[in-house]
C-alpha positions as CSV (number, residue, x, y, z in Angstrom):
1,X,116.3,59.9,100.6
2,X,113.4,57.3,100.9
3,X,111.9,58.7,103.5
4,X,112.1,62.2,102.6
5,X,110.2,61.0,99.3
6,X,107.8,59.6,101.4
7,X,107.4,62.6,103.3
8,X,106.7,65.2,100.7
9,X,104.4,62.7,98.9
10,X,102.2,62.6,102.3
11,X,102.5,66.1,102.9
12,X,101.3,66.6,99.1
13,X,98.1,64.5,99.8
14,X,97.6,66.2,103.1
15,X,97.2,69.4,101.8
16,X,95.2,68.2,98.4
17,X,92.9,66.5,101.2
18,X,93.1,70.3,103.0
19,X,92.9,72.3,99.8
20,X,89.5,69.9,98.7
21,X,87.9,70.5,102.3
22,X,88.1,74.0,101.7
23,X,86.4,74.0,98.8
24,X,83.9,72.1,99.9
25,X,83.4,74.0,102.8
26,X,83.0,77.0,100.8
27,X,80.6,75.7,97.9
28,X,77.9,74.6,101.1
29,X,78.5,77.7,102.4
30,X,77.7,79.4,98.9
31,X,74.5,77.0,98.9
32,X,73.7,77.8,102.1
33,X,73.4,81.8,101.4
34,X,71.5,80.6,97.9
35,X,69.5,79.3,99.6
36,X,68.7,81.1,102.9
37,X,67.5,84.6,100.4
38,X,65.3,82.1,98.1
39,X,63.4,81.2,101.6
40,X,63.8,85.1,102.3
41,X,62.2,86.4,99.7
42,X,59.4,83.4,99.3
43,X,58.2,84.9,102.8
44,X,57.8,88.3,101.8
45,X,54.5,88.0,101.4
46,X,54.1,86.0,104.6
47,X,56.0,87.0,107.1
48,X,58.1,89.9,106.3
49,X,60.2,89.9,109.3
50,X,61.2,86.3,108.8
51,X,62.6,87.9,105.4
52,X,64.6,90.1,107.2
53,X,66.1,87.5,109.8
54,X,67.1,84.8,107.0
55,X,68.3,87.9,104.7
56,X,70.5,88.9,107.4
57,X,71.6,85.5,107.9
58,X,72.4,85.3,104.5
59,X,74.6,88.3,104.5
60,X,76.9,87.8,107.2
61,X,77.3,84.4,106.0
62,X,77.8,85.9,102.0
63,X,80.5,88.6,103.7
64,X,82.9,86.2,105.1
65,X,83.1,84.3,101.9
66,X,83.5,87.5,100.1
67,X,80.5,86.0,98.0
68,X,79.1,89.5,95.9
69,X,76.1,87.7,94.0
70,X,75.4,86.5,97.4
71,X,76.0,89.9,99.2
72,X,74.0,92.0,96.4
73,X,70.9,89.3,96.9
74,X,70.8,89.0,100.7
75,X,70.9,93.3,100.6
76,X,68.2,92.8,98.2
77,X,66.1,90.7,99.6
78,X,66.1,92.2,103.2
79,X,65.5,95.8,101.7
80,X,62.2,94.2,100.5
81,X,61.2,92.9,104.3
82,X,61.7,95.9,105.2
83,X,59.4,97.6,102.5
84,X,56.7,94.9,103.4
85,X,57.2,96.3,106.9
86,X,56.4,100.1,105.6
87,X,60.6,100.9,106.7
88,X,61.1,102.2,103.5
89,X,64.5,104.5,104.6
90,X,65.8,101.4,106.0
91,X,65.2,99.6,102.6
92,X,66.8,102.0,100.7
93,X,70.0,102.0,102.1
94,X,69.9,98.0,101.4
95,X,68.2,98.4,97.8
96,X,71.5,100.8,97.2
97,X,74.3,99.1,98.9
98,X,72.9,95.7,96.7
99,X,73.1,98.0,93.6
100,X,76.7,99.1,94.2
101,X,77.3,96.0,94.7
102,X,76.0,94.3,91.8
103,X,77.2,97.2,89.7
104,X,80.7,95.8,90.6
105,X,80.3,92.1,89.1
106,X,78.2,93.4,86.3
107,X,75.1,91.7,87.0
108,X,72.6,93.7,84.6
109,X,69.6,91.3,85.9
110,X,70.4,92.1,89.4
111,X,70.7,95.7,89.0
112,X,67.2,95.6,86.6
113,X,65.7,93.6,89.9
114,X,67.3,96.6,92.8
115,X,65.7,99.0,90.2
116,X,62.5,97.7,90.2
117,X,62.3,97.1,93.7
118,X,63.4,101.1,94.1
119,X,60.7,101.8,92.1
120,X,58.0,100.3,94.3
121,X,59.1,102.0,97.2
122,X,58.8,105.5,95.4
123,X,55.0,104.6,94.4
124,X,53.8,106.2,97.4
125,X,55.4,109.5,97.2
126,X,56.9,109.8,93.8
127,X,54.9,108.6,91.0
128,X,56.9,109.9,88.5
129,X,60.6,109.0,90.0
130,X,59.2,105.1,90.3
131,X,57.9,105.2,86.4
132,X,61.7,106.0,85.6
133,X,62.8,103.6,88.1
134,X,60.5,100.5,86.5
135,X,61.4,101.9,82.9
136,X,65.4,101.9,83.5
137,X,64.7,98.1,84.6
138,X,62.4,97.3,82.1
139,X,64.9,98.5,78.9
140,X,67.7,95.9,80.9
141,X,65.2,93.2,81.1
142,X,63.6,93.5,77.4
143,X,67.7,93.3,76.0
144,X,67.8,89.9,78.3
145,X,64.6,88.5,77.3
146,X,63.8,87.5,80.8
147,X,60.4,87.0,81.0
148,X,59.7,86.7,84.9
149,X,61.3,90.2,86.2
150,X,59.4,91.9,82.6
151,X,56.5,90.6,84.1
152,X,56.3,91.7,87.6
153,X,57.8,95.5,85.7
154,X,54.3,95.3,83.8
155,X,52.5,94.6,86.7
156,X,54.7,97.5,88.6
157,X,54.1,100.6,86.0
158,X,50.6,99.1,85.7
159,X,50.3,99.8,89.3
160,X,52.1,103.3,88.9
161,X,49.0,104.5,86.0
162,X,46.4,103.4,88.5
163,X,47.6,105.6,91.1
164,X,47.2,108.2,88.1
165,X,43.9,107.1,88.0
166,X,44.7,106.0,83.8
167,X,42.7,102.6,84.8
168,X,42.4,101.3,81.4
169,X,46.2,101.7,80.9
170,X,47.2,100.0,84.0
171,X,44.4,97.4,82.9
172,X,46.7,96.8,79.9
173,X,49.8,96.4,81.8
174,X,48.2,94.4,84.1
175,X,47.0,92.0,81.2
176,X,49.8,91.8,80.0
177,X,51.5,90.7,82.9
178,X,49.2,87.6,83.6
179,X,49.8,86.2,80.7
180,X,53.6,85.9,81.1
181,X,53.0,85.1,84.7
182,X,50.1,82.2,83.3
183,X,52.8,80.9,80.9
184,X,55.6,80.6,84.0
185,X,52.9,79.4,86.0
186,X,53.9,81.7,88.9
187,X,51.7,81.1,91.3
188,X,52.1,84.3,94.0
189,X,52.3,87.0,91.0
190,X,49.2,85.5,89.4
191,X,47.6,85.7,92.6
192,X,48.7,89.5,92.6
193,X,47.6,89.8,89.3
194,X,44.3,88.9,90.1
195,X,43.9,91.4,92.8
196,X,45.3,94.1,90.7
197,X,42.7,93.2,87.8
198,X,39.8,93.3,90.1
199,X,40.8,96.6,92.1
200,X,40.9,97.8,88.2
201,X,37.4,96.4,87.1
202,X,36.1,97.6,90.9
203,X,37.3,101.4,90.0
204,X,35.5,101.0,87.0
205,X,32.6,100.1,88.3
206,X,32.4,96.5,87.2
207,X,31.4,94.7,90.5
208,X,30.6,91.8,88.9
209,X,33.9,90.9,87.3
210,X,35.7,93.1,90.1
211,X,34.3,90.5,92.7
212,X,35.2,87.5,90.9
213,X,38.7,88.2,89.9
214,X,39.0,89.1,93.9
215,X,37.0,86.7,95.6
216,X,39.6,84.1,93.5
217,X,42.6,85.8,94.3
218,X,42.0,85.8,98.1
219,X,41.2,82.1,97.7
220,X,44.5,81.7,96.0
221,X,46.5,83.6,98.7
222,X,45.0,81.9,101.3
223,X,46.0,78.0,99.8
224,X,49.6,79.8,99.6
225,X,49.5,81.0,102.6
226,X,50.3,84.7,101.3
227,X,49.2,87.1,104.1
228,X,49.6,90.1,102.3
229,X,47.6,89.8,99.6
230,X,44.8,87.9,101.5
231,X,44.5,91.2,104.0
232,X,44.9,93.7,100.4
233,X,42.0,91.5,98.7
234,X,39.8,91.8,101.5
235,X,40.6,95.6,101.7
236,X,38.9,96.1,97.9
237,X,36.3,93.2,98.5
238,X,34.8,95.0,101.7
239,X,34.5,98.3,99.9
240,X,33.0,96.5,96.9
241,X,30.5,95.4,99.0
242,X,30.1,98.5,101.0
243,X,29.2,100.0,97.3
244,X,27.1,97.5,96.6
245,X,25.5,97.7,99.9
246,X,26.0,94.2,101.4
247,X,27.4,95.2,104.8
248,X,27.4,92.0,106.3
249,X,29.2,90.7,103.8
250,X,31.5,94.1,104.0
251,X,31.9,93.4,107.9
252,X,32.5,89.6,107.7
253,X,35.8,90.7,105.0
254,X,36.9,93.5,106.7
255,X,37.3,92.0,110.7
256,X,39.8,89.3,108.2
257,X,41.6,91.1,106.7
258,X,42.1,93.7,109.5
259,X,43.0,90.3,111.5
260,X,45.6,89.5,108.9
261,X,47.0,93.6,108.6
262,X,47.8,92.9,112.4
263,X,49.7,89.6,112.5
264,X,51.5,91.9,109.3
265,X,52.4,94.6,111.6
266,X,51.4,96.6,108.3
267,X,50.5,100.4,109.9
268,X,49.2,101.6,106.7
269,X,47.0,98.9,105.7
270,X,45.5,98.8,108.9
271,X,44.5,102.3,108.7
272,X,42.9,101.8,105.0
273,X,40.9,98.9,107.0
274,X,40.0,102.2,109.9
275,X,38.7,104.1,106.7
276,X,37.1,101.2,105.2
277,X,35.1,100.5,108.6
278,X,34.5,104.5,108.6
279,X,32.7,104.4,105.0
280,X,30.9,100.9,106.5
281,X,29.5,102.5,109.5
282,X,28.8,106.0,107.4
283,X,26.9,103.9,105.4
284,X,25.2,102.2,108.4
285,X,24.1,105.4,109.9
286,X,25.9,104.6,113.0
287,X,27.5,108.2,113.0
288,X,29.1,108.1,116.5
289,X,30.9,105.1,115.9
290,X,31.9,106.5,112.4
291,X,33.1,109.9,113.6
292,X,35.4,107.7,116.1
293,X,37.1,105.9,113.2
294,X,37.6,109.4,111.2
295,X,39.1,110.8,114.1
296,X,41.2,108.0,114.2
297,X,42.4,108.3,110.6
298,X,43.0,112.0,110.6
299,X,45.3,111.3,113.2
300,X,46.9,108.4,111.3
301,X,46.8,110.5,108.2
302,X,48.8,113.4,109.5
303,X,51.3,111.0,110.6
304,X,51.4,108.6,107.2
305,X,51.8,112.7,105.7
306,X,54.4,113.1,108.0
307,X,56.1,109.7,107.5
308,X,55.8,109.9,103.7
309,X,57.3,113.4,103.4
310,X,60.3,112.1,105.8
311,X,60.0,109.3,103.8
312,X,60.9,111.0,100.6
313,X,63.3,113.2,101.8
314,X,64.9,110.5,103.3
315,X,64.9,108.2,100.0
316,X,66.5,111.5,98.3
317,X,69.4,111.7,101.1
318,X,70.0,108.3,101.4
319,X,70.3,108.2,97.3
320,X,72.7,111.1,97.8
321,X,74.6,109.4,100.4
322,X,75.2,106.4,98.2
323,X,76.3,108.6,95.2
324,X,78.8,110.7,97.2
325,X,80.0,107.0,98.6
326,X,80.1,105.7,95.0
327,X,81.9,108.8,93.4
328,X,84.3,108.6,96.3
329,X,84.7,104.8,96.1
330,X,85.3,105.4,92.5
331,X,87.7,108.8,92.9
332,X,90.0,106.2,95.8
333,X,89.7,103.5,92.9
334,X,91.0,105.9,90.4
335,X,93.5,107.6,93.1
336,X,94.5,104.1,93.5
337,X,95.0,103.4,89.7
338,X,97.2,106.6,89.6
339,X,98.9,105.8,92.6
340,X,100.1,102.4,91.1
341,X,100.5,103.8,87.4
342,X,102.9,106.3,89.4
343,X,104.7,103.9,91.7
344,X,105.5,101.3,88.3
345,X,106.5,104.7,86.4
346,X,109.1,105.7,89.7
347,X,109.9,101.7,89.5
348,X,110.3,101.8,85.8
349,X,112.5,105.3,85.7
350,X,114.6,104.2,88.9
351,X,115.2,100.4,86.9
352,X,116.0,102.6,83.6
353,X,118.5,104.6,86.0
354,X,119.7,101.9,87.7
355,X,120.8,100.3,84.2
356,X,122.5,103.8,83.0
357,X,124.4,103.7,85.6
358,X,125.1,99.8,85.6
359,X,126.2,101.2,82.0
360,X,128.2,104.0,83.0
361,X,130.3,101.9,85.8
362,X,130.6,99.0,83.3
363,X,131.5,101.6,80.6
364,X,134.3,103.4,83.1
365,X,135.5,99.9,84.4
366,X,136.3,98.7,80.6
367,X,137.3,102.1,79.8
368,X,140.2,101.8,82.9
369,X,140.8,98.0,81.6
370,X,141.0,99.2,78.1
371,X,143.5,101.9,79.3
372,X,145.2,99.5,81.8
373,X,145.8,97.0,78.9
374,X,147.1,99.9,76.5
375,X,149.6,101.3,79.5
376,X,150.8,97.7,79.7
377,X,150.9,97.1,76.0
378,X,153.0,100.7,75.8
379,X,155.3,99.7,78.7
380,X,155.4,96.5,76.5
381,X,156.6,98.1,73.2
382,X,159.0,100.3,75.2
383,X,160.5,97.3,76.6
384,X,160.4,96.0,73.3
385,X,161.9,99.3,71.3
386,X,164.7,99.0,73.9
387,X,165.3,96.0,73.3
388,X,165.3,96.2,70.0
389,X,167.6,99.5,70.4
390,X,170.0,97.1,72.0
391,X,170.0,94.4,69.7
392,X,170.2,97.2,66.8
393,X,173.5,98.6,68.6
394,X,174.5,95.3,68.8
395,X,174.1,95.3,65.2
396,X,175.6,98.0,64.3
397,X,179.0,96.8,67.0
398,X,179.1,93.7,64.7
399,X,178.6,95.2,61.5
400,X,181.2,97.7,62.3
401,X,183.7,95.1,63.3
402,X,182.5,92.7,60.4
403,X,183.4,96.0,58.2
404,X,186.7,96.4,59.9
405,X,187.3,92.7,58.9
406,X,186.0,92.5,55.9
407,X,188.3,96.0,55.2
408,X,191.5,94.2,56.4
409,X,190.6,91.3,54.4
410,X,190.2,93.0,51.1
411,X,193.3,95.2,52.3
412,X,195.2,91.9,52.4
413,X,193.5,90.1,49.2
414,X,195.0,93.0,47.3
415,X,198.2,93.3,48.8
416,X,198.2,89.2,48.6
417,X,197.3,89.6,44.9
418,X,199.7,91.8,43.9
419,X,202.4,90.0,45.9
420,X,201.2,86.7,44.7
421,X,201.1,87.9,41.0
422,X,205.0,89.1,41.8
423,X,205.9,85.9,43.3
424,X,204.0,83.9,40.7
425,X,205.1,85.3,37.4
426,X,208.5,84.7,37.5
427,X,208.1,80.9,38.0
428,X,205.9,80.4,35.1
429,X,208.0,82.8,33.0
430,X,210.4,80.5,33.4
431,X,208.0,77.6,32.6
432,X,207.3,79.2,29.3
433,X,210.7,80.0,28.7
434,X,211.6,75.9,29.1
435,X,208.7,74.9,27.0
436,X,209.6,77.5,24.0
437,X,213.3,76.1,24.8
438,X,212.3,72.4,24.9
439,X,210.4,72.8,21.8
440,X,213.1,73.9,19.6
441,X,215.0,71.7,21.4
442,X,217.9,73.6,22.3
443,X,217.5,72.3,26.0
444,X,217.7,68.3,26.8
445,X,214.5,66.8,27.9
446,X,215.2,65.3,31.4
447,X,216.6,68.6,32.4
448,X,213.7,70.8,31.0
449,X,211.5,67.9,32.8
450,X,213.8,68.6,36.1
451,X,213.4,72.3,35.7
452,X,209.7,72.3,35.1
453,X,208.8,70.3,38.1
454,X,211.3,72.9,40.3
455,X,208.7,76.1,38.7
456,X,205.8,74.0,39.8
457,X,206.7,73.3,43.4
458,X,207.5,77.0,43.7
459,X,204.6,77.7,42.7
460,X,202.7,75.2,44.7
461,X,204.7,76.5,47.7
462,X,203.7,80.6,47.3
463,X,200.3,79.5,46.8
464,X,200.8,77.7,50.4
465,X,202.1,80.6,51.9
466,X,199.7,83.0,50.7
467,X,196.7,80.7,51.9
468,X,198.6,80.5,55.1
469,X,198.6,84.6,54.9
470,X,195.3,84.8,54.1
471,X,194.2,82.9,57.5
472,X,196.2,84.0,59.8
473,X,195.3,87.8,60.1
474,X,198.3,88.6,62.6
475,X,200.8,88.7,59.6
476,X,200.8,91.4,57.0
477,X,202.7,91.6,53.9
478,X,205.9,93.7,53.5
């Protein structure tokens, strides 16, 4: 018994110890995916492919733990590698499939963060389709109060109104996004910021601020090491200073930040750096080499057409594609719900039936032990009634003989009467003859005595023989 105690106590620990190593197992994991999209995401403006590799990482990593905030993030997070990298059907189907997923565990600052994400990559194509996008976001993330993701929304529909060309409006958003992104003290955004402000001021013809709001951006990029926004600053700075008509200055910025749109593998900016050199060497007078570069670009245009139309339609199918899968993950979810609601209604009725007839057999089997028990209990009072049939024959037998008797007796009382009231009356005639006699004294004493006592034994001796009569019924009188 001892040992047996022993045993399950050690085999209790064991698996505590077990159970514990699990969890642990499973909470560094968690970290691990946390952790691998945060390092994801901080290269996006780096290296974008690096984002994709340690989003990937995160995901297959998030899938086997059946981690969803994990899943939706790591979907996220590589969808926006992949917009860095210009793939934007690619990062569609990841923006949608983190959506979904985040739709599922109800994470309204996710889903605000997919949405705003979506609306970037419609900027290109569809200005109007990424307002909505950044506006559905925007309505979530004013009703949290979260300050960072209203931010970068600002800065996003600010950058929607300058692609209108409404430059004072996306001036405003932009202003307003700075100062959120000062008070966080966010360093990449505020470097963004700074480039959007001075592509603002540069449209509106205000070099001088335009220059220094970029020339301090592009300083800040490079301290963070943010590629992107070092090759987009240099992009506005070299067509400032084509404007302004300091093309050495417009060379030295462009052969950067062309340097820095190749280690991006970014397609499009490097053909905005083939226009910029175009306008440079327009402006140079060097024609041939100019007409090289807009040959160059035509051809790169037709295809950015090309790509951006396929684009578009391919954001519009892939969006469909994720519908249909949603309404059909959600018609199987509700053919599900039916199909259980069905099989406990089946269960239900077949229990409901299955106690009816529990009922009914219960009900026959006391009915037949009810009607048993009477057949015995009639059986019972038959015996009984003939029985008592019996004992009342038996009765009647006696009381017909105890008649008989009782008819014999009183026969022989009366005939014993009268004969005893025969026999009787002359001795105590005779008695009262004697005492009239012996009271006139005409008889002597001792022979009235003598006589007397003669009457009384006769009479003693009839009332013998008429008590002897009485009991012995074999003897009648004459």
């Amino acid at each position: 018994m001892n040992k047996a105690f022993i045993l399950l106590i050690f085999f209790l620990y064991a698996f505590t110890v077990y159970a514990k190593s699990n969890d642990e197992v499973a909470a560094n994991d968690t970290t691990e995916v946390i952790k691998l999209n945060k390092q994801a995401y901080t290269n996006r403006l780096t290296s974008p492919e690096q984002t994709i590799a340690d989003a990937t990482k995160a995901l297959d990593i998030a899938i086997k733990l059946d981690y969803k905030a994990g899943i939706g993030e790591a979907y996220r997070v590589r969808g926006i590698g992949k917009y860095y990298l210009n793939q934007a059907s690619a990062a569609i189907n990841d923006y949608l499939n983190a959506l979904s997923t985040f739709e599922s565990i109800k994470d309204l600052r996710s889903q605000a963060k997919v949405d705003n994400n979506i609306g970037n990559l419609y900027l290109d194509n569809n200005l109007t389709k990424a307002l909505e996008y950044f506006k559905k976001a925007l309505a979530i993330t004013e009703r949290l109060n979260d300050q960072s993701l209203m931010a970068s929304l600002y800065m996003n529909i600010g950058n929607v109104y300058y692609r209108k060309n409404s430059f004072n409006q996306a001036l405003s958003y932009y202003d307003k996004s700075n100062v959120i992104f000062t008070e966080l003290k966010d360093s990449a955004n505020l470097v963004q910021c700074l480039q959007n402000r001075g592509v603002i001021y540069y449209k509106l013809n205000q070099y001088d601020v335009a220059e220094k709001l970029l020339l301090k951006a592009n300083q800040s990029a490079k301290q963070l090491d943010l590629n992107k926004p070092v090759a987009s600053t240099n992009l506005t700075l070299a067509s400032l200073y084509i404007d302004k008509g300091d093309f050495n200055a417009a060379e030295k910025v462009v052969q950067e930040g062309e340097a820095y749109a190749r280690a991006l593998k970014d397609e499009k900016l490097t053909n905005d750096y083939n226009y910029t050199i175009y306008q440079l060497e327009s402006k140079r007078k060097n024609y041939e080499r100019a007409l090289y570069y807009l040959q160059m670009i035509f051809r790169q245009d037709s295809s950015i057409h090309i790509s951006n139309e396929s684009t578009q339609i391919n954001l519009i199918q892939e969006q469909f594609k994720q519908e249909a899968k949603q309404r059909d993950t959600e018609l199987l979810l509700v053919n599900q719900q039916n199909d259980r609601i069905k099989f406990w209604a089946v269960t239900v009725v077949a229990g409901l039936l299955l106690v009816v007839v529990g009922l009914l057999v219960s009900n026959v089997k006391r009915k037949n032990a009810t009607n048993s028990q009477l057949t015995e209990l009639n059986e019972e009072v038959s015996r009984q009634k003939d029985n008592l049939d019996r004992v009342n024959h038996h009765l009647e037998e006696i009381i017909d003989e105890r008649t008989k008797d009782l008819q014999i007796k009183n026969k022989k009382l009366s005939d014993y009467s009268s004969y005893l009231s025969h026999q009787i009356r002359g001795p105590i005639a005779t008695l009262r003859g004697l005492m009239n006699l012996e009271r006139e004294g005409l008889v002597d004493e001792k022979e009235c005595i003598h006589m007397m006592d003669k009457c009384v034994s006769d009479i003693d001796q009839k009332i013998i023989e008429m008590s002897d009569m009485l009991n012995d019924t074999s003897k009648t009188t004459a």
